[in-house]
SEFIZA-3560 file (N, C-alpha, C; in Angstrom, 3 decimals):
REM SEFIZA-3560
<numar><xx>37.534</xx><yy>2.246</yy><zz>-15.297</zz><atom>N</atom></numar>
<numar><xx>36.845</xx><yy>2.393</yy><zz>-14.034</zz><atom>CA</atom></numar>
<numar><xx>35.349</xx><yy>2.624</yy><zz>-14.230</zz><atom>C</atom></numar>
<numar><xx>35.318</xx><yy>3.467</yy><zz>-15.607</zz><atom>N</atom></numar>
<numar><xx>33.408</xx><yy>3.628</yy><zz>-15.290</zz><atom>CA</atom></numar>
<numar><xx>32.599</xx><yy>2.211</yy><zz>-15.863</zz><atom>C</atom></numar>
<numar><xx>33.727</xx><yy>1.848</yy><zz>-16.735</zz><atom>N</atom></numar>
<numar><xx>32.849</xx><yy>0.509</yy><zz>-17.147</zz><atom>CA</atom></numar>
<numar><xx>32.633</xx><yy>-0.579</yy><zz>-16.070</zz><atom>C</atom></numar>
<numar><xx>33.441</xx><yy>-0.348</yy><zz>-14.717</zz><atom>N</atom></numar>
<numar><xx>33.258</xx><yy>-1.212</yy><zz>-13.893</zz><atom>CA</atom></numar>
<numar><xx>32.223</xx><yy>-1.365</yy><zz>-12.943</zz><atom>C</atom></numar>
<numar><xx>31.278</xx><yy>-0.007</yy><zz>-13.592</zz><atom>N</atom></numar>
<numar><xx>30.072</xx><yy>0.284</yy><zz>-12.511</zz><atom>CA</atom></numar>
<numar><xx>28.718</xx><yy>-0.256</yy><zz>-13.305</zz><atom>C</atom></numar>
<numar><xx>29.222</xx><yy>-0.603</yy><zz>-14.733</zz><atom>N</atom></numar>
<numar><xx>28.056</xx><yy>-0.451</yy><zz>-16.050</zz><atom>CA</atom></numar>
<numar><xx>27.775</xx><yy>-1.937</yy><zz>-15.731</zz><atom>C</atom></numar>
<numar><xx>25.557</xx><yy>-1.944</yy><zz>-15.553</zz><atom>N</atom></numar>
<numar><xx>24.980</xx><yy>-3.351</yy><zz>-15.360</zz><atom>CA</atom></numar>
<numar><xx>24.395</xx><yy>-3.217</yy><zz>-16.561</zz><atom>C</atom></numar>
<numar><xx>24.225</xx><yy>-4.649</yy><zz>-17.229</zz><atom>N</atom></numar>
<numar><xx>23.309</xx><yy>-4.426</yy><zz>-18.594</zz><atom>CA</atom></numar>
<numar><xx>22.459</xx><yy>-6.175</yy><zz>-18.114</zz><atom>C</atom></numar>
<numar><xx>21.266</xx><yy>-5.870</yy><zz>-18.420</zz><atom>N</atom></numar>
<numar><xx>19.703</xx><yy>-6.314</yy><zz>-17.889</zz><atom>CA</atom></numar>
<numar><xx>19.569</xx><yy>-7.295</yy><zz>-19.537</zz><atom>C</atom></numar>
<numar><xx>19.214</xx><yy>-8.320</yy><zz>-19.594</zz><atom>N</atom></numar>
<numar><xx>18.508</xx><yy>-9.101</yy><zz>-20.357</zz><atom>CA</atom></numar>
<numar><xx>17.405</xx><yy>-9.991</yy><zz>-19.897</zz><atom>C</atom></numar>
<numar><xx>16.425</xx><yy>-9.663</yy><zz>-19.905</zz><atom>N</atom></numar>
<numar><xx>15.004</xx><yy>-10.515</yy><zz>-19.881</zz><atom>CA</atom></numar>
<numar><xx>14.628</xx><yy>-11.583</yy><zz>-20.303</zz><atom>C</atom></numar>
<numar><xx>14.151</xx><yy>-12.603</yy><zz>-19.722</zz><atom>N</atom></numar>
<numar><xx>13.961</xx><yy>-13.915</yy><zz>-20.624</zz><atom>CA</atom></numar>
<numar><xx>12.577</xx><yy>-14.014</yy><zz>-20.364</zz><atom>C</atom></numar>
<numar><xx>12.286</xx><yy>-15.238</yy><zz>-20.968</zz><atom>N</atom></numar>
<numar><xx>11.011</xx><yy>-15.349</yy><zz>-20.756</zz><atom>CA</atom></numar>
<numar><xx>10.178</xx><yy>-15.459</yy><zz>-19.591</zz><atom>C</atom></numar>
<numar><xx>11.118</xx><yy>-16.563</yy><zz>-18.750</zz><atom>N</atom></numar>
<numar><xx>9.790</xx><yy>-16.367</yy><zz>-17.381</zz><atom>CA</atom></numar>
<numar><xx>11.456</xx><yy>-16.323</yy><zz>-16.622</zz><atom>C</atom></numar>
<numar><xx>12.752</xx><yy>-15.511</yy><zz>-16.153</zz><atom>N</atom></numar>
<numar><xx>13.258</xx><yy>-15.508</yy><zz>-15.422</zz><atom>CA</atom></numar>
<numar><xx>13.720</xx><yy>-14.723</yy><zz>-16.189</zz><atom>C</atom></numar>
<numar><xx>14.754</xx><yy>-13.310</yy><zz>-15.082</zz><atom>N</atom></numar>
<numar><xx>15.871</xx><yy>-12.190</yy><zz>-15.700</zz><atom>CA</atom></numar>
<numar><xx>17.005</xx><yy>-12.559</yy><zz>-15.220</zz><atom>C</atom></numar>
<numar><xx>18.086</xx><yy>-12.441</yy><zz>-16.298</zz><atom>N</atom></numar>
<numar><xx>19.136</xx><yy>-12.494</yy><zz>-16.295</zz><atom>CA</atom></numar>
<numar><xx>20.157</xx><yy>-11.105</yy><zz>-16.404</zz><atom>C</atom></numar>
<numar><xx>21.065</xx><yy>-11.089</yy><zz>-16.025</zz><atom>N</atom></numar>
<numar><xx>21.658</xx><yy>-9.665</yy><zz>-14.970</zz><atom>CA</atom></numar>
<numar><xx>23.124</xx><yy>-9.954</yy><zz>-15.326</zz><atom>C</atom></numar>
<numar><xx>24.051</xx><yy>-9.251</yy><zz>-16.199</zz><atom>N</atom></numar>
<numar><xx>25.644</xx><yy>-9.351</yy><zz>-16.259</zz><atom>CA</atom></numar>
<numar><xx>25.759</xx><yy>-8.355</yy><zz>-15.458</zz><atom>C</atom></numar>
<numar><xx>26.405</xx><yy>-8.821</yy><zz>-14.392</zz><atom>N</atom></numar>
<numar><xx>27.129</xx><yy>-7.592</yy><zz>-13.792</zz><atom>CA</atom></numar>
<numar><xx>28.944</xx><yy>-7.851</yy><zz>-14.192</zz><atom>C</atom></numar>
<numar><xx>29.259</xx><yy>-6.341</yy><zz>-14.118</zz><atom>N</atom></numar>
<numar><xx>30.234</xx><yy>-6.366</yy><zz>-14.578</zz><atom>CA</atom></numar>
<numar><xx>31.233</xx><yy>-5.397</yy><zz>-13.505</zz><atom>C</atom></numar>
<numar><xx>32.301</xx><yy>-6.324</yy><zz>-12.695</zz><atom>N</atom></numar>
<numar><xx>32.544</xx><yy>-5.878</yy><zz>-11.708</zz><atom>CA</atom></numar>
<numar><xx>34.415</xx><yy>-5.722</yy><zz>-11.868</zz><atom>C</atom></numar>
<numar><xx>34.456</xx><yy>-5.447</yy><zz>-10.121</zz><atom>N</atom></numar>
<numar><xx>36.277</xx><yy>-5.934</yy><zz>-10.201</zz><atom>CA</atom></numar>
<numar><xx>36.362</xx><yy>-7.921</yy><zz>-10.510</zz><atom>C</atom></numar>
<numar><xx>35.471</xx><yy>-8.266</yy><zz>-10.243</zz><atom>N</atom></numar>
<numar><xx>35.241</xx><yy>-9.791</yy><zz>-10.488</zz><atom>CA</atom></numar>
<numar><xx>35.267</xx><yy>-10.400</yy><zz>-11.981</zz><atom>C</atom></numar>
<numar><xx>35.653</xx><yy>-9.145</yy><zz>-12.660</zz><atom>N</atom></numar>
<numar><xx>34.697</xx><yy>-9.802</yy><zz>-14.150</zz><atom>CA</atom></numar>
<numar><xx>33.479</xx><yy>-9.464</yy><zz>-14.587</zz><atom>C</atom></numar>
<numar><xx>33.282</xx><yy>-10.074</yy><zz>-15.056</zz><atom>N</atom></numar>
<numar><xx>31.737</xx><yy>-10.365</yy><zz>-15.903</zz><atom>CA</atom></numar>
<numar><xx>30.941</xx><yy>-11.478</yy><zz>-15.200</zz><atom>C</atom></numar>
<numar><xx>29.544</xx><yy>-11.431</yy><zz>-14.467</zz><atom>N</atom></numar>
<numar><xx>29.332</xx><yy>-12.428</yy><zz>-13.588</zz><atom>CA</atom></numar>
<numar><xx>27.922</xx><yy>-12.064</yy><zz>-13.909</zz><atom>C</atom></numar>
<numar><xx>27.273</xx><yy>-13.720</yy><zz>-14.184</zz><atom>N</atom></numar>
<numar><xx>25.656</xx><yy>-14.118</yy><zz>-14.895</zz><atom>CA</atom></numar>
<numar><xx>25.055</xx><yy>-13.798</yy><zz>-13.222</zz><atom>C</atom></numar>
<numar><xx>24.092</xx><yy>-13.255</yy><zz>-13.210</zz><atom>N</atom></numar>
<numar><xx>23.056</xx><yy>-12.858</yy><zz>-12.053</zz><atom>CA</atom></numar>
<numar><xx>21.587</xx><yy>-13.386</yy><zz>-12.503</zz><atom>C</atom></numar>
<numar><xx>21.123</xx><yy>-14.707</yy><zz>-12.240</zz><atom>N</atom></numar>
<numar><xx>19.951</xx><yy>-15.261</yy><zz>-12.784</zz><atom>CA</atom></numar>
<numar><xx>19.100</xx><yy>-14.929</yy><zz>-11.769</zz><atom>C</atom></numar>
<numar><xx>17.309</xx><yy>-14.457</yy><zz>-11.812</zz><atom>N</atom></numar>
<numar><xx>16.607</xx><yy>-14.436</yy><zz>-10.901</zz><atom>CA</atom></numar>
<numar><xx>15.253</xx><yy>-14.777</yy><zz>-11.421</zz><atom>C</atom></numar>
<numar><xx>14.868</xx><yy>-15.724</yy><zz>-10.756</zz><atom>N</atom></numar>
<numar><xx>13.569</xx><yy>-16.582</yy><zz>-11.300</zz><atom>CA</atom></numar>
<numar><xx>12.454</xx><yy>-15.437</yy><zz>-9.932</zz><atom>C</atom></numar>
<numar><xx>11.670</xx><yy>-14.934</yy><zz>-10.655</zz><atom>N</atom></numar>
<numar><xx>10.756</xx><yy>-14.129</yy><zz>-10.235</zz><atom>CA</atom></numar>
<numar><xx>9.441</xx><yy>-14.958</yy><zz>-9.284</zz><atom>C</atom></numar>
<numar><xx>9.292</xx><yy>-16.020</yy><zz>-10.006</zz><atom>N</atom></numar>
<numar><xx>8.425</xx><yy>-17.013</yy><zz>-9.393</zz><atom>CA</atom></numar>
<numar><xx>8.794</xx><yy>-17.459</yy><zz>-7.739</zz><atom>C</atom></numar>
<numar><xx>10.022</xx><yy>-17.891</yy><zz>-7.923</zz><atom>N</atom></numar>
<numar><xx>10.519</xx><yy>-18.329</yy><zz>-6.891</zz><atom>CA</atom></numar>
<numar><xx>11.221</xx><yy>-17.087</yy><zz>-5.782</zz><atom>C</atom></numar>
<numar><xx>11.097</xx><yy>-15.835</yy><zz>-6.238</zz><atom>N</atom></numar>
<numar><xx>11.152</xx><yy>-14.842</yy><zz>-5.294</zz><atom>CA</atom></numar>
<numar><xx>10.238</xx><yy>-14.420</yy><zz>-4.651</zz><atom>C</atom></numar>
<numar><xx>8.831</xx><yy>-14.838</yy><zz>-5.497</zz><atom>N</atom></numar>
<numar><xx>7.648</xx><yy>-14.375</yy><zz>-4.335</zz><atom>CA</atom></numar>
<numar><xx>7.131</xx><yy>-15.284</yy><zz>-3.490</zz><atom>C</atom></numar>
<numar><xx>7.703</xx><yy>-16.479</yy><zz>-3.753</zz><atom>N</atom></numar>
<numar><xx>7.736</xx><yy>-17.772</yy><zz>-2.868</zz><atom>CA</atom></numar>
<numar><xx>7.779</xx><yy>-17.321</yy><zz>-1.352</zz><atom>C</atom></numar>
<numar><xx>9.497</xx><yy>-16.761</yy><zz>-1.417</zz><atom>N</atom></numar>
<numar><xx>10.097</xx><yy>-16.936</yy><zz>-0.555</zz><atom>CA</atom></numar>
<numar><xx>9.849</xx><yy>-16.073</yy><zz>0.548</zz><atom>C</atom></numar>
<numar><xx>8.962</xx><yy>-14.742</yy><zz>-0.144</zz><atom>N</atom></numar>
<numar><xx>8.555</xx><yy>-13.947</yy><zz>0.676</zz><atom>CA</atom></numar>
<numar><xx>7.327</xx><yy>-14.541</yy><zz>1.850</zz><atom>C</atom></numar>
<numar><xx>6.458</xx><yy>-14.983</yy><zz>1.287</zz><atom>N</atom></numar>
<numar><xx>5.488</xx><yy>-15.996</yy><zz>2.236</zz><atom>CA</atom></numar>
<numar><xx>4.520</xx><yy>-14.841</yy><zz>2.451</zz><atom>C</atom></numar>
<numar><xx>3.372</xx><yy>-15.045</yy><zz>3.461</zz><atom>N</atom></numar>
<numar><xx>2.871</xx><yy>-14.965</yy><zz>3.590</zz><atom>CA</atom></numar>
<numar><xx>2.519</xx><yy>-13.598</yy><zz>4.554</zz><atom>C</atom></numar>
<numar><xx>1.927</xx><yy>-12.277</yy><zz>4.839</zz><atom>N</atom></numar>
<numar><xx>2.009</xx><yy>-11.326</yy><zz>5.106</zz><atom>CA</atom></numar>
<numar><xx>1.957</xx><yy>-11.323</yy><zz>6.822</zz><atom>C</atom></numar>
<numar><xx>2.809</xx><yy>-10.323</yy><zz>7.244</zz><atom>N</atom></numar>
<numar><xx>3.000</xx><yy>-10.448</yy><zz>9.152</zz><atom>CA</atom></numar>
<numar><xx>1.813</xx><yy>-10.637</yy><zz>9.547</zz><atom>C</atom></numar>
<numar><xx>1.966</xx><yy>-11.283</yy><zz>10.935</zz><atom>N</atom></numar>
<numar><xx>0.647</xx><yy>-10.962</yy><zz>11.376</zz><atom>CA</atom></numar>
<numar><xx>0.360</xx><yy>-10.008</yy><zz>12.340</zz><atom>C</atom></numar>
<numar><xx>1.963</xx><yy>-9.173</yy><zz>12.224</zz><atom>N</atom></numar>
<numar><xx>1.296</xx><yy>-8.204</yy><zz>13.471</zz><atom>CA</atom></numar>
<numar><xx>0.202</xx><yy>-6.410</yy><zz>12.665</zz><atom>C</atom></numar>
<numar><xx>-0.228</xx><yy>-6.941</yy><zz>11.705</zz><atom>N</atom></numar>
<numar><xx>-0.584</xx><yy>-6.015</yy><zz>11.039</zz><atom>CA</atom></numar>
<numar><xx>-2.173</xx><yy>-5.826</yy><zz>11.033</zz><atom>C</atom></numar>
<numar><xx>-2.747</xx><yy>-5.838</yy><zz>12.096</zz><atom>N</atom></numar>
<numar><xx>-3.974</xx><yy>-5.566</yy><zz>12.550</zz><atom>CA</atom></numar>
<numar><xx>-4.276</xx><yy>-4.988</yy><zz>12.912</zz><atom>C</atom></numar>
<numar><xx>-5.890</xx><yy>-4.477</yy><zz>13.574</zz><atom>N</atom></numar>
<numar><xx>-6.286</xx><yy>-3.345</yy><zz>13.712</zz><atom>CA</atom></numar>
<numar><xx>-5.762</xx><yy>-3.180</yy><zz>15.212</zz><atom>C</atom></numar>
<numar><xx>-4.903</xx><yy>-1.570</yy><zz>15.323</zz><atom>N</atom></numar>
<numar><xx>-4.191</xx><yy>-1.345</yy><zz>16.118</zz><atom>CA</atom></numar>
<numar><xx>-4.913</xx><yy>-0.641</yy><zz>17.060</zz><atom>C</atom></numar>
<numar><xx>-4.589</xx><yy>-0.503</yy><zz>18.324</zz><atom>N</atom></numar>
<numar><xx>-5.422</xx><yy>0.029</yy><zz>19.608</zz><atom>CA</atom></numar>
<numar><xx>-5.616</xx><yy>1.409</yy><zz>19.165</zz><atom>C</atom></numar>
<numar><xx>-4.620</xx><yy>1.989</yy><zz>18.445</zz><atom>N</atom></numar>
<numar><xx>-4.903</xx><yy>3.478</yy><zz>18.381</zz><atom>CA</atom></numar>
<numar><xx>-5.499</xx><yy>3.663</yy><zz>16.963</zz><atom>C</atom></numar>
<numar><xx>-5.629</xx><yy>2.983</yy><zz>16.246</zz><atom>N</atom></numar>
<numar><xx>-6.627</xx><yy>3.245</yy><zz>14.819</zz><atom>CA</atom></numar>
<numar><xx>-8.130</xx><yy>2.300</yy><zz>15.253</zz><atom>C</atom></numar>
<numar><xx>-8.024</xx><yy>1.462</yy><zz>16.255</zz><atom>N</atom></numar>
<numar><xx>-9.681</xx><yy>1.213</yy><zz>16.453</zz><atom>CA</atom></numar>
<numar><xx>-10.471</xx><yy>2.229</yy><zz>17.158</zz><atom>C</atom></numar>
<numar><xx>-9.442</xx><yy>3.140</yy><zz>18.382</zz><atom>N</atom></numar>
<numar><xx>-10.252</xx><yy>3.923</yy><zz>18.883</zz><atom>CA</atom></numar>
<numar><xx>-11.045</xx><yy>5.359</yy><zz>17.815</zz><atom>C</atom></numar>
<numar><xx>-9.715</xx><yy>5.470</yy><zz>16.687</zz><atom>N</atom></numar>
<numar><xx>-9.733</xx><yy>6.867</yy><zz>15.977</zz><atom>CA</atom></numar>
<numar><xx>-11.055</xx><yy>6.128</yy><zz>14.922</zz><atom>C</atom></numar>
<numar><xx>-11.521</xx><yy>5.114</yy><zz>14.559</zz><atom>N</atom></numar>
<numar><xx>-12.433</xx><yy>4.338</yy><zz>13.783</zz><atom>CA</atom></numar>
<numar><xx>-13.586</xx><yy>4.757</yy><zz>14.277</zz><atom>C</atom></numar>
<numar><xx>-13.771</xx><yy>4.352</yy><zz>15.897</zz><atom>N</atom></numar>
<numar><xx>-14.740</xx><yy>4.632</yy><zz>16.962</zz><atom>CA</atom></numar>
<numar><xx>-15.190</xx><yy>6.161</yy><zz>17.178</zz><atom>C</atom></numar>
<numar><xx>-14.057</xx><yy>6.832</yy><zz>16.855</zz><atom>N</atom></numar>
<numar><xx>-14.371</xx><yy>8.117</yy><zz>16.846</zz><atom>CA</atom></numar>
<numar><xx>-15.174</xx><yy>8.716</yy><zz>16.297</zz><atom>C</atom></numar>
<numar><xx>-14.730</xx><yy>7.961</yy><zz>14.862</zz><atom>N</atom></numar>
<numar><xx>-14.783</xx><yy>8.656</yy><zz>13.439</zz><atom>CA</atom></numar>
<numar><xx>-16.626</xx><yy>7.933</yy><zz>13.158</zz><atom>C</atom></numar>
<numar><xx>-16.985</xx><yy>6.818</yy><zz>13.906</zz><atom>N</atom></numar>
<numar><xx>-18.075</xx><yy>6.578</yy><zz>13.824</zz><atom>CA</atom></numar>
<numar><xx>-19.490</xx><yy>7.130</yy><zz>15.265</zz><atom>C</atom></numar>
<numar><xx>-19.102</xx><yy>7.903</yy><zz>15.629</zz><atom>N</atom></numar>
<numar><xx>-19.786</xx><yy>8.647</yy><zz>17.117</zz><atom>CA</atom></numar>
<numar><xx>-19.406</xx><yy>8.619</yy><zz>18.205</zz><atom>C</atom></numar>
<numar><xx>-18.444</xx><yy>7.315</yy><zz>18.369</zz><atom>N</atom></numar>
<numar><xx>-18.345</xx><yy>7.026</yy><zz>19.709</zz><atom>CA</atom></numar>
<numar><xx>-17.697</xx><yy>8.190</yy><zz>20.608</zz><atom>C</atom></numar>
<numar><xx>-18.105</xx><yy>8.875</yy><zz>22.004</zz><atom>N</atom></numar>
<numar><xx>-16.894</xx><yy>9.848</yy><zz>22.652</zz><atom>CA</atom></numar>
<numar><xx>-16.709</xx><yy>8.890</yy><zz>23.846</zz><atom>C</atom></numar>
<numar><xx>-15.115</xx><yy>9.367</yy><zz>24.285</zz><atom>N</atom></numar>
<numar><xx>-14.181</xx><yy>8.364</yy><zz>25.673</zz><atom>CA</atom></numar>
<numar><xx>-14.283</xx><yy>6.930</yy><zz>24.454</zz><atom>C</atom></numar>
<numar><xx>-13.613</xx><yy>6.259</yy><zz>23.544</zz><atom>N</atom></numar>
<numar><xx>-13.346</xx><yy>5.151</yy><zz>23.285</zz><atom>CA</atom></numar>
<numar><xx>-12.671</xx><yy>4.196</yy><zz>24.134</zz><atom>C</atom></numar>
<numar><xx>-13.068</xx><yy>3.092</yy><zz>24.635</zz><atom>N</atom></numar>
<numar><xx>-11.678</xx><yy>2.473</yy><zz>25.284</zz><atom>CA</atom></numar>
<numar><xx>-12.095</xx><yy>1.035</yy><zz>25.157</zz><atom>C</atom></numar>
<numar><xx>-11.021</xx><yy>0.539</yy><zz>24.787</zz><atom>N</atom></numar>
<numar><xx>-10.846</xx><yy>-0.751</yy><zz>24.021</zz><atom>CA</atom></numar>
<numar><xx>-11.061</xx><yy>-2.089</yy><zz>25.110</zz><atom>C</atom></numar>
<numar><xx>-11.859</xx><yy>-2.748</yy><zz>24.959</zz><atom>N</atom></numar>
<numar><xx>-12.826</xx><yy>-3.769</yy><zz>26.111</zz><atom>CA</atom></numar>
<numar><xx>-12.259</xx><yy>-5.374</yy><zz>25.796</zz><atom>C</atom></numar>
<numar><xx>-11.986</xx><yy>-5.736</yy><zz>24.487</zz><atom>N</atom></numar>
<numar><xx>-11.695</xx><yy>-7.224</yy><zz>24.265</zz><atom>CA</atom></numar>
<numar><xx>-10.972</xx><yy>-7.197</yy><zz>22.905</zz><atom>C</atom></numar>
<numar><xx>-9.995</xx><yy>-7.737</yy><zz>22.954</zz><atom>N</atom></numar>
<numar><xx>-8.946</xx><yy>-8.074</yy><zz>21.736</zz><atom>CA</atom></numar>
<numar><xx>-8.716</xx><yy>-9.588</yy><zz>21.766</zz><atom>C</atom></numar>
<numar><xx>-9.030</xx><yy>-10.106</yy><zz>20.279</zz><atom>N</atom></numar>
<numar><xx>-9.122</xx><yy>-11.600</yy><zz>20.159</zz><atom>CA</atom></numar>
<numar><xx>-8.333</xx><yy>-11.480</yy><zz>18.444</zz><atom>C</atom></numar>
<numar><xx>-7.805</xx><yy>-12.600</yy><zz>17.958</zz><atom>N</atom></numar>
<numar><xx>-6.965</xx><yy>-12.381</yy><zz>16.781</zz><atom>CA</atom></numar>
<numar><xx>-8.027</xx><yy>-12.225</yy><zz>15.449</zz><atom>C</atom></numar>
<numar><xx>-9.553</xx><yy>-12.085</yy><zz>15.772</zz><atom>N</atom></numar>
<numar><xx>-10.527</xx><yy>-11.777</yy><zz>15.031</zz><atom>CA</atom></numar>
<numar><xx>-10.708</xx><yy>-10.853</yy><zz>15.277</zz><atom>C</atom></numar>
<numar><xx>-11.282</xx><yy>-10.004</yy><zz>16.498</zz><atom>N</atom></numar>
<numar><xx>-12.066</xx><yy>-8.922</yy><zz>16.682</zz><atom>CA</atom></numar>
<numar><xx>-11.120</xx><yy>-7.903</yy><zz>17.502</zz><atom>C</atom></numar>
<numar><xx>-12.004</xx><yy>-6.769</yy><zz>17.295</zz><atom>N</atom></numar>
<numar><xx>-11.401</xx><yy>-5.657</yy><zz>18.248</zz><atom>CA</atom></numar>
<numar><xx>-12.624</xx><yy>-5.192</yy><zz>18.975</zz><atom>C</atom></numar>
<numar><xx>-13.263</xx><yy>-5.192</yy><zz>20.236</zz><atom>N</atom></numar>
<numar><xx>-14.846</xx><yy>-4.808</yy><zz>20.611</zz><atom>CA</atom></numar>
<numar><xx>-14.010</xx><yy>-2.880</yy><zz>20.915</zz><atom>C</atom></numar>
<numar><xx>-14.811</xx><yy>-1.895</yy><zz>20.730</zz><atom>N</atom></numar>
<numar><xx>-14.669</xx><yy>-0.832</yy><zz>21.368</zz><atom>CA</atom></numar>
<numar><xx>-16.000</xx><yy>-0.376</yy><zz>22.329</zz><atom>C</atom></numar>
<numar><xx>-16.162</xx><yy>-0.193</yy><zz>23.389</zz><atom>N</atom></numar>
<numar><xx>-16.597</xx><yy>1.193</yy><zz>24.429</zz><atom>CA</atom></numar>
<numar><xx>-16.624</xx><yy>2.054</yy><zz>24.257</zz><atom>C</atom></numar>
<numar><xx>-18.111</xx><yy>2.835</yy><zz>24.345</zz><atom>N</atom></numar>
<numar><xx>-17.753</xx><yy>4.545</yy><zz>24.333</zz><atom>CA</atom></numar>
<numar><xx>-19.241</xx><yy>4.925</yy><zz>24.897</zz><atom>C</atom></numar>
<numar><xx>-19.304</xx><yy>5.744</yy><zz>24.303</zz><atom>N</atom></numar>
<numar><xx>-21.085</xx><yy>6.823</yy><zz>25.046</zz><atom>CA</atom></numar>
<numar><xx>-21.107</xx><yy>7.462</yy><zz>23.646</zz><atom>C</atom></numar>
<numar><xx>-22.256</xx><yy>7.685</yy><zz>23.590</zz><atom>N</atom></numar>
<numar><xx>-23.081</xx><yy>8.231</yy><zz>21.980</zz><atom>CA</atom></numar>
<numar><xx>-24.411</xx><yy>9.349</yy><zz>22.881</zz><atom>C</atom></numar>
<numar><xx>-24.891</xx><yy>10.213</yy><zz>22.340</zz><atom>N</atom></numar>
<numar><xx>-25.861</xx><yy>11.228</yy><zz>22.833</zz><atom>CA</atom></numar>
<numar><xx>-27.209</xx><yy>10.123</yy><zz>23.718</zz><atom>C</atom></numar>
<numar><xx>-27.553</xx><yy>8.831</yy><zz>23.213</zz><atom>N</atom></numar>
<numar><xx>-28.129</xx><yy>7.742</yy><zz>24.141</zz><atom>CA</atom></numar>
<numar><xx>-27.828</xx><yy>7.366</yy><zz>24.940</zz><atom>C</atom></numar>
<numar><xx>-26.265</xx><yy>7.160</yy><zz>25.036</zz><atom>N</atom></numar>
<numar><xx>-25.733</xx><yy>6.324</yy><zz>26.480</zz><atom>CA</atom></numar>
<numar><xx>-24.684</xx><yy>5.676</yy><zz>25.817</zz><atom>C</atom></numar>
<numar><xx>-24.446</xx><yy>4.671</yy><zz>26.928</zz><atom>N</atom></numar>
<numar><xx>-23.412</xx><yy>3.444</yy><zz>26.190</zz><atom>CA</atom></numar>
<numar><xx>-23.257</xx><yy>2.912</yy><zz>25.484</zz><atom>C</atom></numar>
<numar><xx>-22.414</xx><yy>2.450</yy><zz>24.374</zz><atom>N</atom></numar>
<numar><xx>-22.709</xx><yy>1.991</yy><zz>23.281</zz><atom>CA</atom></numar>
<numar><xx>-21.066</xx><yy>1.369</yy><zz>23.200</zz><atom>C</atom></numar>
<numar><xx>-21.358</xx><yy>-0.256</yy><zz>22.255</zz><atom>N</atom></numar>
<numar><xx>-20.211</xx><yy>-0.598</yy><zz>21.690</zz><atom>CA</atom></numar>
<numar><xx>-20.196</xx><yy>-1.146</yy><zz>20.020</zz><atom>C</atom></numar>
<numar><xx>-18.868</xx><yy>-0.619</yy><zz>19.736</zz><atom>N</atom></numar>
<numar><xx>-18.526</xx><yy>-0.939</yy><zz>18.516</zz><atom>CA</atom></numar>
<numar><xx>-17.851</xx><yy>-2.409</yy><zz>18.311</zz><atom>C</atom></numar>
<numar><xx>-17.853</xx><yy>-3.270</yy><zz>17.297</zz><atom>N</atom></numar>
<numar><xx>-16.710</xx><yy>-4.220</yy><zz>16.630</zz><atom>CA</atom></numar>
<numar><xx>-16.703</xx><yy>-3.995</yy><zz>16.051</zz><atom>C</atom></numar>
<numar><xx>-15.068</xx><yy>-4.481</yy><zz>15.395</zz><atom>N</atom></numar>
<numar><xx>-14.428</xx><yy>-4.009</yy><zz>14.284</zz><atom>CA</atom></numar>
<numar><xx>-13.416</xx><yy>-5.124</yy><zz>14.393</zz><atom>C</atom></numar>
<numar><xx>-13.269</xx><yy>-5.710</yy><zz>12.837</zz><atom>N</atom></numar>
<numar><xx>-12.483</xx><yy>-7.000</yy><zz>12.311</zz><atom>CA</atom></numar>
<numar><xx>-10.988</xx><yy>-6.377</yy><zz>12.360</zz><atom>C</atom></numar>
<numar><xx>-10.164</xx><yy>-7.385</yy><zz>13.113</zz><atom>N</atom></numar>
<numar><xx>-9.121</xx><yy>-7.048</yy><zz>13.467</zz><atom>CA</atom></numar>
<numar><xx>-7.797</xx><yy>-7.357</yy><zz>12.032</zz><atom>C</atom></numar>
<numar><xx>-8.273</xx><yy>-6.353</yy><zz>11.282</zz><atom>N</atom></numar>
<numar><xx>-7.662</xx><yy>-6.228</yy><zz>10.167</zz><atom>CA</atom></numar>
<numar><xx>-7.018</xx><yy>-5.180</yy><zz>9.705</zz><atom>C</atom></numar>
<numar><xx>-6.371</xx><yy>-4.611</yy><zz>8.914</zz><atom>N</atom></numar>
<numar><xx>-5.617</xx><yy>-3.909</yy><zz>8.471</zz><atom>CA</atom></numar>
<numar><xx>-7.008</xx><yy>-2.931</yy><zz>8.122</zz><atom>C</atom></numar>
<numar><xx>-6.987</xx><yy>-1.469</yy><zz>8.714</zz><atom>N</atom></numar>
<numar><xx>-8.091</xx><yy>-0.480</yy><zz>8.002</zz><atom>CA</atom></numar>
<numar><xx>-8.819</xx><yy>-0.485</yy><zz>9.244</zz><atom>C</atom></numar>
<numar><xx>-9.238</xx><yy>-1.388</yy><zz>9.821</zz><atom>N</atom></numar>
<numar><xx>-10.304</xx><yy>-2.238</yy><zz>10.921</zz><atom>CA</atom></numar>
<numar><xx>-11.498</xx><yy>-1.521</yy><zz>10.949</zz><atom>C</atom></numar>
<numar><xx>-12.101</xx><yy>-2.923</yy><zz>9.565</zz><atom>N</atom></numar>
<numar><xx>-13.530</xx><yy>-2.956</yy><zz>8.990</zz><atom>CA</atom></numar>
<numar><xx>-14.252</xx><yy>-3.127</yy><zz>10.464</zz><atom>C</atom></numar>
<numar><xx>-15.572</xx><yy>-2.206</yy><zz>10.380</zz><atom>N</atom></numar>
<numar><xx>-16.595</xx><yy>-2.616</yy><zz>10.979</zz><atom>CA</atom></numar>
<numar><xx>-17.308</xx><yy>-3.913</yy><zz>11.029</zz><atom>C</atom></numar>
<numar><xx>-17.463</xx><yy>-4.429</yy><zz>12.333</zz><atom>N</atom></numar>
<numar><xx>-18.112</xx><yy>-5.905</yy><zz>12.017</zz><atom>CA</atom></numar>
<numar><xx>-19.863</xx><yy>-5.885</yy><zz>11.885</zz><atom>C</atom></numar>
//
């Protein structure tokens, strides 16, 4: 029974190979690494600068009352008041959401 839980790992050169050793037997587990990051593709896109981290950005750069004026799949514009008056921020609608 405990040997039926035991995996033993062999490495090849550009792909790993995997015996698992089950109620099935002994069974080859090949995984080409290349072709796993393939498949993953390309990163979400809902991962942009979010309404509530552009305002805390805005914050964090003077702005007081932030409130978010135009969202485009580039930009984020923010609104606020600074000790002068009105004032607006952009910020690249990216993950972190760089100042433009």
């Amino acid at each position: 029974m405990a040997a039926s839980s035991f995996v033993m790992t062999a490495p090849a050169h550009a792909q790993d190979m995997e015996l698992r050793i089950g109620r099935d037997g002994v069974r080859p587990v090949i995984r080409d690494r290349d072709r796993d990051m393939d498949r993953r593709g390309p990163p979400p896109r809902g991962r942009g600068c979010g309404e509530r981290e552009a305002r805390a950005a805005a914050r964090a750069s003077g702005l007081r009352d932030p409130e978010i004026v135009r969202v485009t799949p580039r930009r984020v514009v923010v609104e606020g008041f600074t000790r002068r008056g009105q004032d607006t921020i952009t910020f690249a609608n990216e993950r972190g959401c760089p100042e433009i």
